[in-house]
ROTI-287103 format. One line per 2 residues: their letters; for each residue z, x negated, y negated of N, C-alpha, C. Coordinates in pm, whole numbers, plus 50000, padded with zeros to 5 digits. Last residue first. Layout:
% ROTI-287103
a) Z/X/Y/Z/X/Y/Z/X/Y  ...
This chain:
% ROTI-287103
xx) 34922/39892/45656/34989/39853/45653/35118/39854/45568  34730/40140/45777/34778/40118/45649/34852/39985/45710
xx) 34437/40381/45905/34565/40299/45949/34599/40216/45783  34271/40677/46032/34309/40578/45903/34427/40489/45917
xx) 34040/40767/46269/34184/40734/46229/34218/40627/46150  33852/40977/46426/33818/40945/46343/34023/40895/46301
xx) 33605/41113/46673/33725/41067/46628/33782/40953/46560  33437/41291/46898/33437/41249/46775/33582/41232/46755
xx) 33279/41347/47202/33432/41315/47151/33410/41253/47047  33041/41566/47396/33102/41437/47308/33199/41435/47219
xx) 32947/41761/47559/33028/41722/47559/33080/41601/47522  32765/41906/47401/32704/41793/47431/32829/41682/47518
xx) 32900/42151/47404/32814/42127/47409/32748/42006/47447  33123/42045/47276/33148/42103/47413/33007/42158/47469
xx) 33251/41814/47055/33098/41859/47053/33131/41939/47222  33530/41808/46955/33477/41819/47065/33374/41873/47053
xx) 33739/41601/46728/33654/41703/46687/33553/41721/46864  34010/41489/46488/33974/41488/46633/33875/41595/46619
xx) 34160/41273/46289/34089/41380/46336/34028/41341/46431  34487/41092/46094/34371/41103/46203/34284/41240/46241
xx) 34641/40921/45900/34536/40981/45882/34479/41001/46051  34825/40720/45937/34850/40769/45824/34687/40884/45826
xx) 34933/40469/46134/34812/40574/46114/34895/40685/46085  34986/40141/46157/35041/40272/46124/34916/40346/46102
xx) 35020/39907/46441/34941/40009/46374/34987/40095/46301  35126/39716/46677/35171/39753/46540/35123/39825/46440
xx) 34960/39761/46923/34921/39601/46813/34990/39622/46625  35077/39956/47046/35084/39836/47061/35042/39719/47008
xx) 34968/40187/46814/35088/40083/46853/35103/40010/46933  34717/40114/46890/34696/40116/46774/34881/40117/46757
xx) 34741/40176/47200/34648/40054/47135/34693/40030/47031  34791/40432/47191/34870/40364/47243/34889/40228/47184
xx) 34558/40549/47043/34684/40602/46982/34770/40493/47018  34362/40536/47318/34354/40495/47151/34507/40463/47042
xx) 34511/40661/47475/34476/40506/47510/34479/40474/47407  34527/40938/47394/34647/40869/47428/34624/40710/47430
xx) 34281/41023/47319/34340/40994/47193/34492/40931/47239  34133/41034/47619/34085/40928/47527/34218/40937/47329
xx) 34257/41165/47826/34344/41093/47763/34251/40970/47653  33966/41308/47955/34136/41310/47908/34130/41206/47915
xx) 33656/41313/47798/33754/41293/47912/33889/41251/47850  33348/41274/47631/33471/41373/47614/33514/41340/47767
xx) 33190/41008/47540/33177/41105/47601/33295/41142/47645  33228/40943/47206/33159/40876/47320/33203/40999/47448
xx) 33284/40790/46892/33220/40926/46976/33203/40867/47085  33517/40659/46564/33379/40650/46746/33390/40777/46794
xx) 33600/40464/46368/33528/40583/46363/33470/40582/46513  33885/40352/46224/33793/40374/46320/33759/40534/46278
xx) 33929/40152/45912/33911/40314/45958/33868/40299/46084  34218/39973/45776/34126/39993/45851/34078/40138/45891
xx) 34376/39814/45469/34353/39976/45583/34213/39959/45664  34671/39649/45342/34522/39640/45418/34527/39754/45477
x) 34749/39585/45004/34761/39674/45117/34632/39668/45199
């Protein structure tokens, strides 16, 4: 069984978990695991998604 993790942050604006999410089916992806977390302060985007085959 192969699993990949992303892990990235980068600066908070809509639709960053739709592009991601999209990506990860369009190249056949299962994700079996994901979190989401908004530093609103620093306004930075943590996010974090387990994939399986």
């Amino acid at each position: 069984m192969n699993k990949l993790i992303i892990l990235m942050n980068c600066p908070d604006k809509k639709g960053i978990i739709s592009d991601v999410t999209n990506f990860i089916h369009k190249n056949k992806g299962n994700i079996v695991y994901i979190d989401q977390y908004v530093d609103r302060v620093n306004l930075t985007f943590f996010y974090e998604a387990r994939m399986r085959d």
